[in-house]
C-alpha positions in Angstrom: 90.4 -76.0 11.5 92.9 -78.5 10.8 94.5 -78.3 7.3 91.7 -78.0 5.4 92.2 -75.4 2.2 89.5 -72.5 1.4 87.9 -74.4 -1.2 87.4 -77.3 1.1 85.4 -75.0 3.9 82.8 -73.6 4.4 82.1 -69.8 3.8 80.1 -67.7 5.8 77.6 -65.9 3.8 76.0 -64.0 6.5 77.6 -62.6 9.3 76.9 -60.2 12.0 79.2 -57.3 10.9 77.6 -57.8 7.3 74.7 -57.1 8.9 75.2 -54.0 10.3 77.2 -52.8 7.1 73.5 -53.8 5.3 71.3 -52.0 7.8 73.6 -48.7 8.0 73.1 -49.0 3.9 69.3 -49.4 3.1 68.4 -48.0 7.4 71.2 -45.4 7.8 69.4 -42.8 10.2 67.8 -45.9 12.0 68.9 -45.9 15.6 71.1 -48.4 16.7 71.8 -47.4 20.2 70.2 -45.4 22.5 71.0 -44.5 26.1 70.3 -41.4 28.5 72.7 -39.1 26.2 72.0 -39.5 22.6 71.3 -41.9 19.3 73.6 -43.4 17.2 72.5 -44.6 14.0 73.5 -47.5 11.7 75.3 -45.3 9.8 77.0 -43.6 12.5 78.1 -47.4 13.9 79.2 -47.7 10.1 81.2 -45.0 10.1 83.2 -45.8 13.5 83.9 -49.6 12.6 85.3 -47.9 9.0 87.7 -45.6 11.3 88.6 -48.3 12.9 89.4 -51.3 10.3 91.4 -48.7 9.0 93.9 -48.3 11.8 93.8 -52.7 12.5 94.3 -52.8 8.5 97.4 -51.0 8.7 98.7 -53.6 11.3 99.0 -56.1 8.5 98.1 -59.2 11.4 97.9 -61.9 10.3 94.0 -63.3 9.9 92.4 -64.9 12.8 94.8 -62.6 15.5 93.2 -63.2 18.5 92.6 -59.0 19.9 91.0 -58.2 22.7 88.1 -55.8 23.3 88.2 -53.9 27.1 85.5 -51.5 27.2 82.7 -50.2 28.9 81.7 -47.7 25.9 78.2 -49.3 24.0 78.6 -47.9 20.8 82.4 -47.9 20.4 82.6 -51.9 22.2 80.1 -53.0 19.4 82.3 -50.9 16.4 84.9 -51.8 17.8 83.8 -55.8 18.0 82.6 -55.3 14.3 86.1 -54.0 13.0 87.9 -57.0 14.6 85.5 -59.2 12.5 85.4 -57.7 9.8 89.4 -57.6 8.8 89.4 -61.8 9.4 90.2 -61.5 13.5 89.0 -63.3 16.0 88.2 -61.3 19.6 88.8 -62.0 23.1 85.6 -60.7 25.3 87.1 -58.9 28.3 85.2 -58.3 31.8 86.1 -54.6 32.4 85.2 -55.3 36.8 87.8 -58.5 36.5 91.6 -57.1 38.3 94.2 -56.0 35.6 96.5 -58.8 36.7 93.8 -61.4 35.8 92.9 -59.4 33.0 96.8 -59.7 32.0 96.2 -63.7 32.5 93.9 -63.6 30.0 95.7 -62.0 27.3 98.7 -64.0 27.4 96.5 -66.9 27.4 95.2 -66.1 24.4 98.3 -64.6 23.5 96.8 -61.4 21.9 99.4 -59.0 20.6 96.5 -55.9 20.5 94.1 -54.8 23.2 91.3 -52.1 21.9 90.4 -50.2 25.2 89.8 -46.1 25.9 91.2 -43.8 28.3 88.9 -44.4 31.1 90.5 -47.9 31.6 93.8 -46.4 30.8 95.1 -47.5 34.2 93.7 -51.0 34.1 94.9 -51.5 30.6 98.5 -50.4 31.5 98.7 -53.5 33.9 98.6 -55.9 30.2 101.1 -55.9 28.5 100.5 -55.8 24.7 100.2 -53.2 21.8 97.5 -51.4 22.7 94.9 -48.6 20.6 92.4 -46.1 22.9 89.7 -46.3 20.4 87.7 -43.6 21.8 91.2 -41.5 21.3 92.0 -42.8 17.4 88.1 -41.4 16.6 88.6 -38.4 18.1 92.1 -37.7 16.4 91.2 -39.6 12.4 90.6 -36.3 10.0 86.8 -35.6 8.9 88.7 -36.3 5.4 89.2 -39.6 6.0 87.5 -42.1 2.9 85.6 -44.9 3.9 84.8 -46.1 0.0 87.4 -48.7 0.3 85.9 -50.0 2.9 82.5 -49.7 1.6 83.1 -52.0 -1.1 81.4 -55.7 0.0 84.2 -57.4 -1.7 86.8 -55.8 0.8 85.8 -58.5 3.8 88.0 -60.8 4.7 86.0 -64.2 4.3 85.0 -65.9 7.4 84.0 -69.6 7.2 81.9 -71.6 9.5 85.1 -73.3 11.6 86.6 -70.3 12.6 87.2 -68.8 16.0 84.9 -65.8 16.3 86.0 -65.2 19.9 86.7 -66.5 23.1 84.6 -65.4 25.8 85.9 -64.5 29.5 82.8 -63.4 30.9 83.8 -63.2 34.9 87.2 -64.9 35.7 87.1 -64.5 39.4 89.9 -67.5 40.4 93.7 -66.5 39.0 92.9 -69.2 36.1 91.4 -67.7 33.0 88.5 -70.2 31.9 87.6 -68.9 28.2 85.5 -70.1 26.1 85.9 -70.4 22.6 83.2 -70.2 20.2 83.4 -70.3 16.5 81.6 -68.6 13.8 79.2 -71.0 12.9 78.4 -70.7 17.1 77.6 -67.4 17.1 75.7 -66.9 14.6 73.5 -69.9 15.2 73.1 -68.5 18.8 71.7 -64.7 17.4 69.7 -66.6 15.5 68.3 -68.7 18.1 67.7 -65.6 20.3 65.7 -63.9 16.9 63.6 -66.8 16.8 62.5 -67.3 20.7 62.2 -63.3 22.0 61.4 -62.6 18.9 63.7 -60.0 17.7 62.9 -58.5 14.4 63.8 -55.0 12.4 60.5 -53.5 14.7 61.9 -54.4 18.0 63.4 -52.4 20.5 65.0 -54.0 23.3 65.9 -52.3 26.7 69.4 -53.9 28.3 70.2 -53.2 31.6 73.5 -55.3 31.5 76.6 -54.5 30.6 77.4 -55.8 27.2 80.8 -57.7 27.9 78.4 -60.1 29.6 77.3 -62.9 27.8 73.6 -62.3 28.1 74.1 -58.6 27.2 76.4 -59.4 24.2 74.2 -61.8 22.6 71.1 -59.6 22.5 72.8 -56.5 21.7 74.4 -58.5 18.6 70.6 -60.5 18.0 69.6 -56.3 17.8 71.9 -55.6 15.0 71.7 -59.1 13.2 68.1 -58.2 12.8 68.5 -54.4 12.6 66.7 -53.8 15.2 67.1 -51.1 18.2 69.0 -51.3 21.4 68.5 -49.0 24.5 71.7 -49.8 26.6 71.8 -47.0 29.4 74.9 -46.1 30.6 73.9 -46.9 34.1 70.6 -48.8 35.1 68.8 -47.4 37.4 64.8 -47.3 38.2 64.9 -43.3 37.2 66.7 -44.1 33.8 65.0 -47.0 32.8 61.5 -45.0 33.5 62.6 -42.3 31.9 63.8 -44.3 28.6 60.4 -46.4 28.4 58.4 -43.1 28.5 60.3 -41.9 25.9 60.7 -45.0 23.8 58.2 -48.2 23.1 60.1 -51.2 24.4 59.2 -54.7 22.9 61.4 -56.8 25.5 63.6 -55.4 28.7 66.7 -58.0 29.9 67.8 -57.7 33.1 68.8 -59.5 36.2 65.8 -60.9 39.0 67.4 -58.4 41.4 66.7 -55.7 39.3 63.2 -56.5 38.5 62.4 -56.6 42.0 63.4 -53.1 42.1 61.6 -52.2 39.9 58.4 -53.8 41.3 59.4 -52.2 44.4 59.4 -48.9 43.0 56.2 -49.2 40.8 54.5 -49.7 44.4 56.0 -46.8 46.0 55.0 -45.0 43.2 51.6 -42.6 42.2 52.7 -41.7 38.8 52.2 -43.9 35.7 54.8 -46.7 34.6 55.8 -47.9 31.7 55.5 -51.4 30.6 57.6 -53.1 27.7 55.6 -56.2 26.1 58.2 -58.6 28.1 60.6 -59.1 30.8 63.4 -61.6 30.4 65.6 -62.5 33.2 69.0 -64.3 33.4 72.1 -64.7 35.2 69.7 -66.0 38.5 67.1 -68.0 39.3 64.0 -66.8 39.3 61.1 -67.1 42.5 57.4 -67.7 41.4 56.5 -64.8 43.7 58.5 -62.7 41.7 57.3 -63.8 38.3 53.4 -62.9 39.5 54.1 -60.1 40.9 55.9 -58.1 37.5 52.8 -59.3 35.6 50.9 -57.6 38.2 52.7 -54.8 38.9 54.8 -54.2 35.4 52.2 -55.3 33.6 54.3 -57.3 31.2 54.3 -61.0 30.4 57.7 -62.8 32.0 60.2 -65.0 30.6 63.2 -66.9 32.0 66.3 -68.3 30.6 68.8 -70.5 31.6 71.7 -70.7 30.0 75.7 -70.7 30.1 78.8 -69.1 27.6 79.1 -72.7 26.0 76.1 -72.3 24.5 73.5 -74.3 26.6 70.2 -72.9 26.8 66.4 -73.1 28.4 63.3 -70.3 27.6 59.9 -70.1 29.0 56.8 -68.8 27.3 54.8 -66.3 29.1 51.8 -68.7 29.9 54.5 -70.8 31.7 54.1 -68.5 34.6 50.9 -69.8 35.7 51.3 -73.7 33.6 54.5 -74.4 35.1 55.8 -71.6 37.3 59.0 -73.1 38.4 60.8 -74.4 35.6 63.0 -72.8 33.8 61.8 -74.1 30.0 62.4 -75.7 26.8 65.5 -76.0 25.0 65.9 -73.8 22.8 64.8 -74.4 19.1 68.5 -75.0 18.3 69.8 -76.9 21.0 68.8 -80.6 22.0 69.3 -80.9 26.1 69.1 -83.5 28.7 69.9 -84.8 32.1 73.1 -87.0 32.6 74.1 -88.7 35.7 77.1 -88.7 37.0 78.4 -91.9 34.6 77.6 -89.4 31.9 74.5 -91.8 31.1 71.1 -90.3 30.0 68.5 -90.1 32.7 65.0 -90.5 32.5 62.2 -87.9 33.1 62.4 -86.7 37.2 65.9 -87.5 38.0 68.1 -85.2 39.3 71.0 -84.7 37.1 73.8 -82.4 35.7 72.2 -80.2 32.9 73.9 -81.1 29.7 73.1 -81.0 25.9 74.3 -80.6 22.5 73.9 -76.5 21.8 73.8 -74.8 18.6 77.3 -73.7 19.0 79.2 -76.5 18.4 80.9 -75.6 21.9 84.5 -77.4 21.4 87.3 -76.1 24.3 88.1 -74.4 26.7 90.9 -71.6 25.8 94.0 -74.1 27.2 92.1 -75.6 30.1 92.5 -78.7 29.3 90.8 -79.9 32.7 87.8 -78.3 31.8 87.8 -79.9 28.3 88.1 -83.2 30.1 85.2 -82.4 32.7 82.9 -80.1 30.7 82.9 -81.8 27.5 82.0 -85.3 26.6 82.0 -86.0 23.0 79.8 -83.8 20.9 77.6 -82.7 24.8 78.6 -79.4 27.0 77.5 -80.4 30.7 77.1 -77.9 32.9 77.6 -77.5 36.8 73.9 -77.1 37.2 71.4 -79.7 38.6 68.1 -80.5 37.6 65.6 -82.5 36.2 63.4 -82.6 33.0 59.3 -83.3 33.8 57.5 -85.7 31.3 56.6 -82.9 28.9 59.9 -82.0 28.3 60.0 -78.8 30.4 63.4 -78.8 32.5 63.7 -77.7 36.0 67.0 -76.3 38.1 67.4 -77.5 42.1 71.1 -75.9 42.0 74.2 -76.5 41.4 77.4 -78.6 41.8 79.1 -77.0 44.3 75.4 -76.5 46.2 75.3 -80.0 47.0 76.5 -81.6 50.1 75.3 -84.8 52.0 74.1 -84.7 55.6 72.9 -87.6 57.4 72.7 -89.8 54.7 70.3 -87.0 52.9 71.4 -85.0 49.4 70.9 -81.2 50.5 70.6 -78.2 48.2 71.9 -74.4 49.7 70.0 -73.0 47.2 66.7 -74.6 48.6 67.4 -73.6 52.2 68.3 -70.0 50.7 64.8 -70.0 49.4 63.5 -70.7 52.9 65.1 -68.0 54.4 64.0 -65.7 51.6 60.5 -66.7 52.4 60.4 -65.0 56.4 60.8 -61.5 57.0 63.9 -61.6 58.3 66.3 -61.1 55.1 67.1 -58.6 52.1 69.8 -61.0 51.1 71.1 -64.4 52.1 73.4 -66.4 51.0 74.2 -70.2 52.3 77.5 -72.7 51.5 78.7 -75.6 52.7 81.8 -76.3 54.6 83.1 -79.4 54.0 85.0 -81.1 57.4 87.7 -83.8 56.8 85.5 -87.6 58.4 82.4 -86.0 58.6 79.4 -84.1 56.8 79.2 -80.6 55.5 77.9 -78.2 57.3 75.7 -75.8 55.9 76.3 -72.1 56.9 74.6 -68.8 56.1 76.1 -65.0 55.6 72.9 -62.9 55.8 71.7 -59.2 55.3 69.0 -58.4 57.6 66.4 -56.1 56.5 66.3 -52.4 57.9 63.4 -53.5 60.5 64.5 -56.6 62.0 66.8 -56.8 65.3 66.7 -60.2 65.6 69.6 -62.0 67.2 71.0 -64.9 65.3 69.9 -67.5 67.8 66.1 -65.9 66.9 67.1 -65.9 63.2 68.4 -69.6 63.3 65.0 -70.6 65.4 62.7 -68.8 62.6 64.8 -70.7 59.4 64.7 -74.4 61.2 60.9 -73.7 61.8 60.7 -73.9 58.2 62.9 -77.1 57.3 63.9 -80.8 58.1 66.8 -81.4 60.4 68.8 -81.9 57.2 68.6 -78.4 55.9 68.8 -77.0 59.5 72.1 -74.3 59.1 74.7 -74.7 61.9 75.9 -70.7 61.7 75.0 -67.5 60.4 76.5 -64.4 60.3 75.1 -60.6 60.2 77.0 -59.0 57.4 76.2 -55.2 56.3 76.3 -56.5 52.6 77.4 -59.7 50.7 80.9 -59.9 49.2 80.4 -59.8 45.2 82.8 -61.0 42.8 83.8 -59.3 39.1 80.4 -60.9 37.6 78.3 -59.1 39.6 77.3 -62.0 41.5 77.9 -63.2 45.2 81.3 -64.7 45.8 81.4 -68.2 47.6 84.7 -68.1 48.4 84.7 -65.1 50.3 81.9 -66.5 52.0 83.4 -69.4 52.8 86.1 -67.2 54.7 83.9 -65.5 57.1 83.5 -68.9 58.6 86.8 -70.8 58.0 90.7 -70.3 58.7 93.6 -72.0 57.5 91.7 -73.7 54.5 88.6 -74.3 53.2 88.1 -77.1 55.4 88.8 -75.3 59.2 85.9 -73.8 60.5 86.0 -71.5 63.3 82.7 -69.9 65.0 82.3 -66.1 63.7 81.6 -63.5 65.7 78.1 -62.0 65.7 76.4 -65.3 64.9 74.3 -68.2 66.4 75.2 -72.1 66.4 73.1 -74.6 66.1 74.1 -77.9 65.3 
């Protein structure tokens, strides 16, 4: 921001919590959020982020006060993100799974004095140490008397211009080293607006999220939703029963949810003899995405598929539905307000088919990392965010994922992918779940191992599993262990943690393997 004055920037003259105070004025019994339990309107969102500007107005903090949002609540997370922007803050985006000692990391490095939380994360919350405010609590307790006309009145905003920090976004924080991203404004809003342009999302829609909405993909469609005044149905808990149950109820333009989960559900729509309900669309992120899986909801959920890559910089890919059969394993165009590419390891621009880091120049102006200032050096190179994923862009334009930094390892003179010999193994009968790393050994190649879930029916040994995996790949790709595990450790995010799969196989470091038990080698 620099030392720029106020007539010198640039104001904001549309904003997301503007939004929402428009809708809840001229769509007040509109539903906002729905979930197994009940509806709350526009106006009933209104009326909470009133409560609760009142009580941060009464801190007299100084504008831009970085406060941070720890909750699991729907409708009281997105009041509550509404009041902080609406008195001039800026808010820290808190993973409610992370520990409360990294959450505490967090905090102080963003050095919030104010948490907004509620009593089910009272115990968590007491592990940070700041001023703290149990939302759900303060509603409970503010008088039915209580006059929001003040802050009814358009002219009592605090003006937000296009530089500021909106937030910083912690969105899994699974090493002891917050990595937060900071995104301003001009950021967010350009990224809503992206997401109302591509899905699309209008004032009609209604759009089923499965995730939780301190995760990025579930924050920026739930704040998309309200940008356009549209209708969210955010379940409290996923599950195949609930979301049934909701789509019978409710027409659903577009459901977001993981790959995982729309296997699931394919899974129960075959077990199935009663009718299902389809939404117009699926969109998945988080995951790659198999071609098998893509055919099979359009057969089975009767709904066209899209996928998107993307990351918390900013960065980010979308497929149309008819890419499913045109070009079923890429991940898509840029979006409309991004401009992406492939850049070698030089940082140099490749051409069309080389394998690359995915990088680009988003929308969001992405400019740090919240005091990491390795990151900044690795992650950002002038005005481009590069990412840790690998691919390659085909001649139309259409990009294409093959994994990621820290799945690519050289063996016998030959680049190898994990991610494409997990595919392989996914492809037998052998596995619900598999997940394969490298090990890298000090003078010599990595080895790739595998940490597997077998499914119910199979009794293989791992010498038979190994034999059925190398039948499928070069000598490479071939895995030198694997392990029978009941189930695969998962980190805060939600997703499989390498580390942890690292240590089933290693001891002392990363870099001294040891032969686990239950396993098969195979050099």
């Amino acid at each position: 921001m620099g030392t720029k004055t106020a007539q010198e920037r640039i104001r904001m003259g549309f904003s997301l919590h503007e939004a929402v105070r428009h809708w809840a004025t001229y769509t007040p019994e509109k539903p906002l959020l729905i979930n197994e339990h009940l509806h709350i309107t526009y106006r009933e969102i209104q009326e909470k982020i009133i409560k609760i500007r009142a009580v941060l107005s009464a801190r007299h903090l100084e504008p831009q006060t970085p406060i941070g949002l720890l909750m699991d609540d729907k409708p009281i997370y997105l009041a509550s993100l509404c009041a902080i922007l609406s008195e001039g803050h800026s808010v820290v985006i808190l993973n409610v799974a992370i520990p409360g000692n990294l959450l505490a990391n967090m905090i102080h490095d963003c050095q919030c004095p104010l948490l907004l939380t509620h009593e089910t994360l009272l115990e968590k919350a007491r592990q940070i140490d700041c001023d703290q405010i149990l939302v759900d609590r303060m509603l409970q307790q503010t008088p039915t008397t209580f006059d929001p006309a003040p802050f009814r009145n358009p002219e009592n905003y605090n003006p937000r211009y296009l530089d500021q920090i909106w937030g910083t976004i912690y969105s899994s924080g699974t090493t002891g080293q917050p990595k937060g991203v900071v995104r301003t404004d001009l950021s967010i809003l350009s990224e809503l607006i992206g997401w109302c342009f591509e899905i699309p999302i209008v004032r009609s829609s209604t759009i089923y999220i499965s995730r939780p909405i301190y995760y990025t993909g579930g924050l920026v469609l739930s704040a998309a939703a309200m940008l356009a005044g549209a209708s969210i149905i955010a379940p409290v808990l996923h599950s195949e029963i609930n979301y049934h149950d909701l789509l019978s109820r409710h027409s659903v333009s577009m459901a977001f949810m993981l790959p995982s989960e729309v296997d699931q559900l394919i899974q129960a729509r075959i077990a199935s003899s009663l009718p299902w309900p389809a939404p117009e669309k699926i969109l998945t992120m988080g995951a790659p995405t198999s071609v098998t899986l893509k055919k099979l909801t359009k057969k089975w959920l009767h709904c066209d598929y899209i996928e998107s890559w993307g990351n918390s910089e900013g960065l980010g890919t979308i497929t149309d539905p008819d890419d499913v059969e045109r070009r079923p394993k890429s991940i898509g165009r840029p979006f409309l307000t991004d401009r992406m590419f492939i850049l070698n390891d030089k940082r140099e621009i490749v051409q069309n088919q080389e394998i690359g880091l995915i990088s680009g120049i988003a929308d969001s102006n992405f400019s740090e990392y919240r005091n990491r200032s390795d990151l900044n050096q690795e992650a950002i190179n002038d005005d481009r965010v590069i990412s840790e994923d690998l691919g390659h862009i085909d001649p139309d334009g259409y990009f294409y994922i093959v994994g990621r930094t820290v799945d690519r390892m050289i063996r016998n003179g030959h680049v190898v992918f994990t991610s494409d010999i997990e595919r392989a193994m996914l492809q037998t009968e052998n596995f619900e779940a598999a997940k394969v790393v490298a090990i890298e050994r000090p003078g010599k190649d990595a080895i790739p191992v595998a940490a597997v879930v077998l499914k119910p029916s199979i009794t293989k040994t791992p010498e038979d599993l190994l034999q059925d995996i190398h039948s499928l790949l070069p000598p490479e790709q071939h895995v030198s262990s694997i392990l029978i595990v009941n189930q695969l450790p998962m980190n805060a995010a939600g997703k499989v943690d390498l580390n942890a799969v690292r240590a089933l196989f290693c001891k002392d470091g990363a870099n001294s393997f040891q032969t686990p038990t239950n396993q098969g080698i195979k050099s």
